[in-house]
C-alpha positions as CSV (number, residue, x, y, z in Angstrom):
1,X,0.0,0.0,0.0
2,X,3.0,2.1,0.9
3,X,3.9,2.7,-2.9
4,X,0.9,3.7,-3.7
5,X,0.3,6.6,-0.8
6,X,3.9,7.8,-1.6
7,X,2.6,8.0,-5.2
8,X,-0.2,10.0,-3.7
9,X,2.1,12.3,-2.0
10,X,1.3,10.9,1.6
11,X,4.7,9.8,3.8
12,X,5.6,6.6,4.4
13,X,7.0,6.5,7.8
14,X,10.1,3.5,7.6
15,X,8.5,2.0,5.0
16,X,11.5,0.9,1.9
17,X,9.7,1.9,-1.2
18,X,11.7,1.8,-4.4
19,X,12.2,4.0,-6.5
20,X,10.4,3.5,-9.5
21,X,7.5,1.8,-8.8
22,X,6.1,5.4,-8.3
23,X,5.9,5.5,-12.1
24,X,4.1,1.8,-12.5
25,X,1.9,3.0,-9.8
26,X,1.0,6.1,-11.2
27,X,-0.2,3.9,-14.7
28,X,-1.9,1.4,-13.1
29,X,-4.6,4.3,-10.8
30,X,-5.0,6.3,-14.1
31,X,-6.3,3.0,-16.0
32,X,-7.9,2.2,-13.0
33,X,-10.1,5.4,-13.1
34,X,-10.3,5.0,-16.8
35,X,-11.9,1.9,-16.2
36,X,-14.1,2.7,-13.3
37,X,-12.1,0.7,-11.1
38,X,-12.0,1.8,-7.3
39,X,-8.5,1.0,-5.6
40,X,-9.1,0.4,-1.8
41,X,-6.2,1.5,-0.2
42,X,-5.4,1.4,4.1
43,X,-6.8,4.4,5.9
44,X,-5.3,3.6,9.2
45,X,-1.9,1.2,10.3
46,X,-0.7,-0.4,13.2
47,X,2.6,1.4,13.8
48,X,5.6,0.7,16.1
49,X,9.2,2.4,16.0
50,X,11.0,-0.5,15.5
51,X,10.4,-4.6,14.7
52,X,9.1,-6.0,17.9
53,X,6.2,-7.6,19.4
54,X,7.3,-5.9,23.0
55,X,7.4,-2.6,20.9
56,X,5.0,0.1,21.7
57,X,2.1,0.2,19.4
58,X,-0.3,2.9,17.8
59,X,-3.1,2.6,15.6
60,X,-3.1,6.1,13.2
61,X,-4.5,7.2,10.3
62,X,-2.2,6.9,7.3
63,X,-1.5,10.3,6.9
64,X,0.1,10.7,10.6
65,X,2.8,8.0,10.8
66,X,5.7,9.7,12.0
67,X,9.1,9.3,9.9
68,X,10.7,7.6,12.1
69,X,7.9,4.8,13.2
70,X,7.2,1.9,10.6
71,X,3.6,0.2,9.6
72,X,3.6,-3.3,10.8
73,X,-0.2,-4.0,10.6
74,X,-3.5,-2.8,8.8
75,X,-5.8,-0.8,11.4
76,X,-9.1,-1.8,12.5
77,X,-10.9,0.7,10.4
78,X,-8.9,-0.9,7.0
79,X,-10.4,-4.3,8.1
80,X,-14.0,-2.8,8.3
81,X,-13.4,-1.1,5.0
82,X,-11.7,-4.2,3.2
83,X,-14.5,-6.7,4.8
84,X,-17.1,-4.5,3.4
85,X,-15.9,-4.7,-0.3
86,X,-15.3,-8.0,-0.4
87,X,-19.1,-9.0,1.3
88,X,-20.2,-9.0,-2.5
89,X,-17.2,-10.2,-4.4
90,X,-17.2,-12.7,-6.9
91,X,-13.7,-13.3,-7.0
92,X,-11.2,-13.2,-4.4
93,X,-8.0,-12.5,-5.4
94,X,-4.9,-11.7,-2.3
95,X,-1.0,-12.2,-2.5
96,X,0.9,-10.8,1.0
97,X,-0.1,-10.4,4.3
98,X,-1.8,-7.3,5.9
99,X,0.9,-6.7,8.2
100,X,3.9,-8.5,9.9
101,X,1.5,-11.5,10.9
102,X,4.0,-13.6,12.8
103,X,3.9,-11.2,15.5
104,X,0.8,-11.4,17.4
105,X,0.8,-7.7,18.1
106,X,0.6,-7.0,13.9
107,X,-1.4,-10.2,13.1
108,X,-5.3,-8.9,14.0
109,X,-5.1,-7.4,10.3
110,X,-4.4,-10.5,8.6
111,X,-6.4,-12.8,10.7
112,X,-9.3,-10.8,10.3
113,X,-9.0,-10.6,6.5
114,X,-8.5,-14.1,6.2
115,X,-11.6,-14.5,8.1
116,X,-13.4,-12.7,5.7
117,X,-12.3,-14.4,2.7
118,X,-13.3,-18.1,3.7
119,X,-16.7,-16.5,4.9
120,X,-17.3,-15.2,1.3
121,X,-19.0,-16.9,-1.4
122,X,-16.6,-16.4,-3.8
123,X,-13.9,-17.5,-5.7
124,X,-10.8,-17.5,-3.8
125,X,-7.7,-17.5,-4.9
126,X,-4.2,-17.3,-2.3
127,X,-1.1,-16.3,-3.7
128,X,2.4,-15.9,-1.6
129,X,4.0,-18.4,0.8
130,X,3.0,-15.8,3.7
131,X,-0.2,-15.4,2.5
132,X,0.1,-19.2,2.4
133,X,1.2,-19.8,6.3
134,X,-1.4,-17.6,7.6
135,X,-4.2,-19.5,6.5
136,X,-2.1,-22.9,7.7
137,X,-1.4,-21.3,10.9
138,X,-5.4,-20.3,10.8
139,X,-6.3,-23.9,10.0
140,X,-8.7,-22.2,7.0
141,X,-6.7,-23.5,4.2
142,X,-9.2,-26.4,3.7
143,X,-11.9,-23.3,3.2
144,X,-10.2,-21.7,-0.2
145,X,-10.6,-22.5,-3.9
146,X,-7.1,-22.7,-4.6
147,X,-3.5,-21.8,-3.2
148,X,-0.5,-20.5,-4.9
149,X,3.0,-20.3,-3.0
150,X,4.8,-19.0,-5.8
151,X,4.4,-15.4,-5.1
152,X,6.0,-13.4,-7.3
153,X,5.4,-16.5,-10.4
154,X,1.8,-16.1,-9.3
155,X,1.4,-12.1,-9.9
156,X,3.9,-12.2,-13.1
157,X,0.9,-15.3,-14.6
158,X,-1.7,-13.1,-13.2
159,X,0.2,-9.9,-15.2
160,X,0.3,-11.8,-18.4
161,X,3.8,-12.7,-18.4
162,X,4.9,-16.0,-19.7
163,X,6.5,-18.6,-17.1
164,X,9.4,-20.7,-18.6
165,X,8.4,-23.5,-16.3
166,X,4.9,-23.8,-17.6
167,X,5.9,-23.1,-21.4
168,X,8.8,-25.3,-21.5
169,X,5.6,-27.7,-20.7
170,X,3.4,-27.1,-23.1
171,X,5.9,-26.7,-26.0
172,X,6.3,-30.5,-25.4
């Protein structure tokens, strides 16, 4: 999400964001309105000034994260907001976590989300070993159409991109 408020002209807090995805980024919301496509982005984090559970811990809005503090977990009001547009989804789609999930103080995010993808009637599709090992440490695996642990092969398929694994296949 972090990309995509810098690309907004929102801060970032610690959050690594490189450097030109802000261009990519910038392409993909100006189809996306061309298409009539709404973009649900976080509206409020989990933050904590360094990596660890023991840390202190704030929930803020996205616009007040403070340089030097870094967004470990999606807020509560981002799980209301992402629950709610999935109630009617068709089609499930999610690659990554909502936060640093192996941490119980960052994890409500993600639990919560996965919650409300095996409660939908939908299509679901997982991509992402993390995304993966939530569900498995959930024990909602069983509960989703189908999983993916090949992240980054799993968005480049999803993009279009050809796979030489599943080409050198099919060329046989």
């Amino acid at each position: 999400a972090f990309p995509f408020l810098k690309a907004l002209g929102y801060g970032a807090g610690k959050a690594i964001i490189e450097k030109n995805i802000i261009e990519k980024i910038s392409s993909i919301t100006k189809l996306a309105r061309e298409r009539s496509v709404k973009v649900y982005l976080p509206v409020d984090f989990v933050i904590a000034e360094k990596f660890d559970g023991r840390a202190e811990t704030k929930v803020v809005t996205f616009q007040e994260i403070p340089e030097n503090w870094i967004a470990l977990d999606i807020g509560p009001a981002s799980t209301k907001l992402f629950s709610e547009a999935l109630q009617n989804a068709k089609t499930i789609i999610w690659n990554g976590p909502m936060g640093a999930f192996e941490i119980d103080a960052f994890s409500r995010g993600t639990y919560a989300m996965v919650e409300t993808v095996v409660d939908a009637h939908a299509l679901t599709i997982i991509g992402g070993g993390d995304t993966d090992r939530a569900f498995h440490k959930m024990g909602e695996s069983y509960k989703v159409s189908f999983i993916s642990t090949g992240g980054g092969a799993f968005l480049e398929l999803l993009e279009g991109k050809e796979l030489p694994g599943i080409a050198a296949l099919t060329n046989k």
